[in-house]
C-alpha positions as CSV (number, residue, x, y, z in Angstrom):
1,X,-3.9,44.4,106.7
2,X,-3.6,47.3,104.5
3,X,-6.3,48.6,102.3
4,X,-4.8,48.1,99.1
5,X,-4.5,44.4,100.1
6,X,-8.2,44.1,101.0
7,X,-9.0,45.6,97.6
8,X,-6.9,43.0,96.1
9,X,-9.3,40.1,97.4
10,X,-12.5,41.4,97.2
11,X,-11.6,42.4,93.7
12,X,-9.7,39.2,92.6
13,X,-6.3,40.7,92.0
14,X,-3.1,39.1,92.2
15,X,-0.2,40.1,94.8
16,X,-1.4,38.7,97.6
17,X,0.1,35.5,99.0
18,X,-2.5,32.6,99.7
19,X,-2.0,32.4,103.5
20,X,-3.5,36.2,103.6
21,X,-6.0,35.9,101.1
22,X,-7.4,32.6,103.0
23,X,-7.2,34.6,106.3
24,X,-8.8,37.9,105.0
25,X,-11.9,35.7,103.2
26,X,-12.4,34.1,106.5
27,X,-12.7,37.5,108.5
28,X,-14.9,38.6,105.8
29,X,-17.5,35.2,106.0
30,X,-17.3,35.8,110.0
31,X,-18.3,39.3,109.9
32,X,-20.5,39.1,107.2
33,X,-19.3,41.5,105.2
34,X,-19.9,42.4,101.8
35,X,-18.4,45.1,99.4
36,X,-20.9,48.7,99.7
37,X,-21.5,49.8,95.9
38,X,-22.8,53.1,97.5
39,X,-19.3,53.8,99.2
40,X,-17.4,52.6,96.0
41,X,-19.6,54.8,93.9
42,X,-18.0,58.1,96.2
43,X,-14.4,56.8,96.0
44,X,-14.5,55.9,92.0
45,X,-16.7,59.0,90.9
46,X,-19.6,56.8,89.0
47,X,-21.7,53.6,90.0
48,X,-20.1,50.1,89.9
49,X,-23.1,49.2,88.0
50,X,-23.0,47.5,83.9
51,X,-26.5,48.3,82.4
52,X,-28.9,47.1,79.6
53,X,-31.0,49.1,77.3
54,X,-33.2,49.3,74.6
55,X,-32.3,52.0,71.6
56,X,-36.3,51.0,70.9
57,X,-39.2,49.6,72.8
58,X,-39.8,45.7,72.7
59,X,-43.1,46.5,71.3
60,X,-41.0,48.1,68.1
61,X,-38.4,45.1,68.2
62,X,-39.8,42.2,69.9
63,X,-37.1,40.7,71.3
64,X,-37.8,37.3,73.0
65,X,-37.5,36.5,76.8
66,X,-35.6,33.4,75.9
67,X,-32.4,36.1,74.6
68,X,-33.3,38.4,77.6
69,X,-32.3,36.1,80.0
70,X,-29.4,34.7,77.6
71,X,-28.3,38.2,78.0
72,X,-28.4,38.4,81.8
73,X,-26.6,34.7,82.1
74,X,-23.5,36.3,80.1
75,X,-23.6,39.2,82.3
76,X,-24.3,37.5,85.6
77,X,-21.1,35.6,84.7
78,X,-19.0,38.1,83.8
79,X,-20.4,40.9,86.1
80,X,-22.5,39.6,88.8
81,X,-19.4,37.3,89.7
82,X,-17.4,40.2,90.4
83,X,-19.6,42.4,92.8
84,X,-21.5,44.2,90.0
85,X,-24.6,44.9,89.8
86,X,-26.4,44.5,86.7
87,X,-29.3,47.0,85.4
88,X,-31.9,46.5,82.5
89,X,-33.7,49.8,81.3
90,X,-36.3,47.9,79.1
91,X,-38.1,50.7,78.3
92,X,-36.5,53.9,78.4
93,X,-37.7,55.9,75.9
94,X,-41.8,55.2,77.7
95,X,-40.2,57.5,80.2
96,X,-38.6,59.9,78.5
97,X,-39.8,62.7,76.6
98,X,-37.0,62.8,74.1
99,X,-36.5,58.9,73.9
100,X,-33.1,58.9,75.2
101,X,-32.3,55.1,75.9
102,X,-28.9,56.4,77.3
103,X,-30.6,57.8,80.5
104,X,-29.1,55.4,82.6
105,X,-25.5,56.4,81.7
106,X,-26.7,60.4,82.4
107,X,-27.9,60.1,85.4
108,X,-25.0,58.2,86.9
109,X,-27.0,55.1,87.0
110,X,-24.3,52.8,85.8
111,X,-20.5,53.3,84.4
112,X,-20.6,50.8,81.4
113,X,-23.5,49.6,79.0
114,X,-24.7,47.4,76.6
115,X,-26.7,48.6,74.0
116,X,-28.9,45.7,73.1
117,X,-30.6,45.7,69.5
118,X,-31.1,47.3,65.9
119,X,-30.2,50.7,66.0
120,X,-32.2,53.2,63.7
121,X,-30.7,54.6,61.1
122,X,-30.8,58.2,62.8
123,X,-29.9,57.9,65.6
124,X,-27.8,60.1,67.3
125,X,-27.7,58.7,70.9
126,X,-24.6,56.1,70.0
127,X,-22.5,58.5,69.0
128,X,-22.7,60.2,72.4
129,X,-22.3,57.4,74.2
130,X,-19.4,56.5,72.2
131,X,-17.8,60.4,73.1
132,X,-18.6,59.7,76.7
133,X,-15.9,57.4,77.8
134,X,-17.2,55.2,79.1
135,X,-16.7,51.3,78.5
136,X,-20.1,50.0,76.4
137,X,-21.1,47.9,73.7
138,X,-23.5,48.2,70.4
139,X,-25.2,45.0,69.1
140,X,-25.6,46.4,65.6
141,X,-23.0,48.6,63.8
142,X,-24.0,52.4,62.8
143,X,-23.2,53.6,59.4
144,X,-23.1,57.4,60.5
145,X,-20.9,56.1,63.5
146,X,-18.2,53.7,61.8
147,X,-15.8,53.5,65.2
148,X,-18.3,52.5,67.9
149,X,-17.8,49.6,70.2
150,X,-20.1,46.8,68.7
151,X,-20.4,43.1,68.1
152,X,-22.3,42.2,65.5
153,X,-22.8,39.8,62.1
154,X,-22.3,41.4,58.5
155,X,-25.7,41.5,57.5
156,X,-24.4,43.2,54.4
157,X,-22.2,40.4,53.5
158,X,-25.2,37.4,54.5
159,X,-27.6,38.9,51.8
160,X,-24.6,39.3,49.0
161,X,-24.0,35.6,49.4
162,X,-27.7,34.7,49.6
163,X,-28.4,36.9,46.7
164,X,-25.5,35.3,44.4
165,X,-26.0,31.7,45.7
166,X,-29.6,31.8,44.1
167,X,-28.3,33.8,41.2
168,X,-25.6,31.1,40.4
169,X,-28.5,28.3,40.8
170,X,-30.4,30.4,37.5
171,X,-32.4,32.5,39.4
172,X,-32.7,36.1,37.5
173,X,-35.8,37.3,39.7
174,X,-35.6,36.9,43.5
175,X,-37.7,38.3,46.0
176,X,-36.6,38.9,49.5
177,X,-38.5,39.8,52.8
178,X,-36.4,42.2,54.8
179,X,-37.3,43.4,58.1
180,X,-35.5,46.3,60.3
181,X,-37.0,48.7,57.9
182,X,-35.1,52.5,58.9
183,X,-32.8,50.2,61.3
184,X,-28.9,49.3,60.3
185,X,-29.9,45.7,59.8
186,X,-32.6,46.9,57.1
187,X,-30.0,49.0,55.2
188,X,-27.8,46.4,55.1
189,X,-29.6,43.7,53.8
190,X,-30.9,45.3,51.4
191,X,-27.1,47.0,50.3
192,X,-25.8,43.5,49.8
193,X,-28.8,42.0,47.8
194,X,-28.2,44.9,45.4
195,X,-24.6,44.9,45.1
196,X,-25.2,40.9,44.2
197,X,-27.8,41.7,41.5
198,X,-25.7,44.4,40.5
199,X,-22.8,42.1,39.7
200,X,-24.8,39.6,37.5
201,X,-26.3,42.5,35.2
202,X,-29.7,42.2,36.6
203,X,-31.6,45.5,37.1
204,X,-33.3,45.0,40.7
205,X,-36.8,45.6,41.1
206,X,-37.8,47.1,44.3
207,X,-41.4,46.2,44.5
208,X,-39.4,42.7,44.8
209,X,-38.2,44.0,48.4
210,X,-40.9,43.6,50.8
211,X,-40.6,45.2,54.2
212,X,-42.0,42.8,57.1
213,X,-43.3,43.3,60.6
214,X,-42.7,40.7,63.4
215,X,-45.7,39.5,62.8
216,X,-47.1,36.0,61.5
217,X,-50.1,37.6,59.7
218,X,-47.8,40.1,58.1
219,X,-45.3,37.6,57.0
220,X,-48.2,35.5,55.5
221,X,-49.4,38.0,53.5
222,X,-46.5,40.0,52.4
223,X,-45.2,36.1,51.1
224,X,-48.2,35.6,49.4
225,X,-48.1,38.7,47.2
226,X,-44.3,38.4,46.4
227,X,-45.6,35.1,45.1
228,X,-48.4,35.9,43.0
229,X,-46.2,37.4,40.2
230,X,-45.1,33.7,38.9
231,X,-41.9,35.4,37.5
232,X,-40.3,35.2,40.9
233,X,-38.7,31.7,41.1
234,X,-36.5,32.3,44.6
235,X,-37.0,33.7,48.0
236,X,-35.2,35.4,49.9
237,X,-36.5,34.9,53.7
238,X,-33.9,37.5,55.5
239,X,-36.5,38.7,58.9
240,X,-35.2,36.8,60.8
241,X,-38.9,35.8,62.4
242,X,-37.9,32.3,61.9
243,X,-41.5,31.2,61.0
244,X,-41.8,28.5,58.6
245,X,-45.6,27.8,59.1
246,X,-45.6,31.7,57.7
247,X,-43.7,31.1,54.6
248,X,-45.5,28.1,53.7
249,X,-48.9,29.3,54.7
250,X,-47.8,32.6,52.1
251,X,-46.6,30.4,49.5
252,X,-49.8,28.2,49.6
253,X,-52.2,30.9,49.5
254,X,-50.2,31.8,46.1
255,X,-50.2,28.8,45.1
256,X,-46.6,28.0,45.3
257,X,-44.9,25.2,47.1
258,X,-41.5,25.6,48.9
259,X,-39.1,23.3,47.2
260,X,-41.2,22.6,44.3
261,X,-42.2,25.7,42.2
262,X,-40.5,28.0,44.2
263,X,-36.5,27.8,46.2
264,X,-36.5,29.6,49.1
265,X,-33.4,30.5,51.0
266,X,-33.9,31.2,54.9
267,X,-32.0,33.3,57.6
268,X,-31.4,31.7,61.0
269,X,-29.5,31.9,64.3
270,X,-29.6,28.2,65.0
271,X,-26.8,26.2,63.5
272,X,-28.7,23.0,64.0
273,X,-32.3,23.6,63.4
274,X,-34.0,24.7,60.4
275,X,-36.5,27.2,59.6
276,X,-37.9,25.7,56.7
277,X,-36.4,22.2,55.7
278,X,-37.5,22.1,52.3
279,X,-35.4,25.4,51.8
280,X,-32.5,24.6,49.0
281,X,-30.3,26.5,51.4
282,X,-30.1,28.3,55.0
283,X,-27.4,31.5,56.4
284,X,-26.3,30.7,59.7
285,X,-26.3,33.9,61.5
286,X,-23.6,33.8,64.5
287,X,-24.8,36.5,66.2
288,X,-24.7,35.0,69.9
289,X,-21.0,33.7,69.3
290,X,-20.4,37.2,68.1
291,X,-22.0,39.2,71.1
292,X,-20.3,36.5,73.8
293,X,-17.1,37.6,72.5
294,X,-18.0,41.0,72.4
295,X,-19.6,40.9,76.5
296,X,-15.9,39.1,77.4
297,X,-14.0,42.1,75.8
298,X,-16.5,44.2,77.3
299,X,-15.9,42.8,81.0
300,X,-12.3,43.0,80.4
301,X,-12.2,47.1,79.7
302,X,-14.9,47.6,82.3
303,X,-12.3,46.1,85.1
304,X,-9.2,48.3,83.3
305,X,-7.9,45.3,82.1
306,X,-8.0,45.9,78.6
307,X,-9.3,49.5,76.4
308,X,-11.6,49.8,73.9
309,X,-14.0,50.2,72.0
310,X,-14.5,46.7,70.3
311,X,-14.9,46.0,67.0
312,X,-16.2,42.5,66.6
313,X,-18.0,41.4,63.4
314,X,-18.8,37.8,62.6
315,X,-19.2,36.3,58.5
316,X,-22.4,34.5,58.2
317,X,-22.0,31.1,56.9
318,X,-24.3,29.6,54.3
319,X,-25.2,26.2,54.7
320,X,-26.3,24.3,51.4
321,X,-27.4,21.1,53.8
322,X,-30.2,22.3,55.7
323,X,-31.2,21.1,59.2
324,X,-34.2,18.7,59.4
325,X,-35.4,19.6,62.6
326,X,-37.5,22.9,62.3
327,X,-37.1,25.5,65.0
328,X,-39.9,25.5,67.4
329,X,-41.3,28.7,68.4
330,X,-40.6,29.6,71.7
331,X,-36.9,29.0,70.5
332,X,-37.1,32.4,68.2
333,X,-35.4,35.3,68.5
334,X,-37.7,37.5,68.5
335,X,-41.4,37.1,69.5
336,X,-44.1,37.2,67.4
337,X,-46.6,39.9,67.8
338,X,-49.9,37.5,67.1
């Protein structure tokens, strides 16, 4: 057999009649052999390797084990199934002096990437990544960097439509707890509350957007304060922590109750499960339709069979008829730092 037929079956290719391909498979499961990602690293110029990184440490964004290994599923699937190895940098920037979560791509490590979560506001890293050539995908869109590859949800658009919702129900003061402060996310949410506001005629207030930490405690308080002015007749619940017990432990010690004195609208990535019941309304994030669509584009212009980048960006969908069942914690996104 020739080599370019070989390459054909061990990389799934087409071209190659059946009879061969079943005879070539069974030399390979007799001899044992497997594809050497060493010697296809020499002949390619770069590893056959799709890594994972962190543009910030867990401890900074918290995000859950339960998306980690989502994450690797999806790219098991895609990758794994094909000879690739697969690479997580969790921590990059504990081991580098200047932070750089791209390391990986650098050093040669691996020849595509994934760039899972937030990215800051200044950063600088995507943009080379982006000038590199290589294949790769953003979860989280840059607005210094308006062409890289990214799948994502319009965070912008989710608060507008939260923001207006409340503001067609009578509300003229709303409070909203934002997290990803100095992150894309942050600036987003907080661009399309505004523009809502600004639209009705209703000068916003800033000490009415409250900056929160993944963090139960945190959420508790910063809910109780935004509470205490009576004034404020909606919430806003955009971080994304998911914790209801929070929100009505906050409201309580305000001496508010969700649904009753006080509407509160809540962000979620669960279609199906709520994170507060009594809200009067709930935005369905897509994000993980949105980044498996993006890690199925990004497969296809790893393996040349497609070219980037990818521009994938879901609409949040508000959903007037909230869930009943409340999201249990392990189920979150992101973890809780208490």
């Amino acid at each position: 057999m020739s080599a370019k037929t070989v390459s054909k079956v061990l990389n799934h290719k087409d071209g190659v009649a059946d009879e061969t391909r079943a005879r070539i498979l069974a030399i390979m499961d007799e001899v044992g052999y497997h594809p050497h990602i060493g010697a296809r690293s020499l002949r390619g110029g770069g590893a056959a390797c799709i890594g994972v990184t962190l543009p910030v440490s867990l401890e900074v964004v918290p995000i859950s084990e339960e998306v980690l290994l989502w994450i690797f599923g999806r790219l098991l699937r895609l990758f794994g199934s094909r000879g690739e190895y697969i690479c997580f940098d969790i921590n990059p920037s504990g081991h580098s002096p200047n932070g750089d979560y791209a390391r990986g791509l650098w050093q040669q490590l691996y020849r595509g990437c994934v760039v899972a979560g937030p990215l800051p506001l200044d950063d600088t890293t995507a943009r080379r990544i982006h000038e590199w050539g290589v294949p790769y995908l953003v979860l989280s869109r840059l607005d210094g960097c308006p062409e890289l590859s990214c799948a994502t949800v319009d965070f912008e658009q989710g608060a507008y439509e939260s923001t207006r919702f409340l503001i067609e129900r009578g509300h003229r003061r709303i409070a909203m707890l934002k997290a990803f402060s100095g992150f894309q996310p942050g600036a987003e949410r907080r661009r399309g509350y505004l523009r809502a506001l600004e639209e009705a005629g209703i000068e916003p207030d800033e000490s009415l957007i409250r900056a929160v930490a993944f963090d139960a405690q945190d959420m508790t308080r910063c809910v109780h304060r935004l509470l205490l002015d009576r004034d404020v007749t909606a919430l806003i619940d955009c971080s994304v922590t998911e914790d209801g017990a929070a929100l009505r432990n906050g409201a309580r010690r305000a001496g508010r109750t969700p649904g009753k004195d006080i509407e509160v609208l809540t962000w979620s990535y669960r279609e199906d499960e709520a994170v507060l019941p009594e809200a009067c309304a709930q935005l369905w994030l897509p994000q993980f339709d949105a980044v498996g669509e993006g890690f199925d584009e990004l497969a296809a212009w790893f393996h040349g069979e497609s070219e980037g980048p990818i521009h994938i960006v879901y609409r949040p969908t508000l959903l007037e008829k909230v869930p009943e069942t409340e999201i249990a914690r392990p189920r979150r996104l992101f973890t809780s730092q208490t």
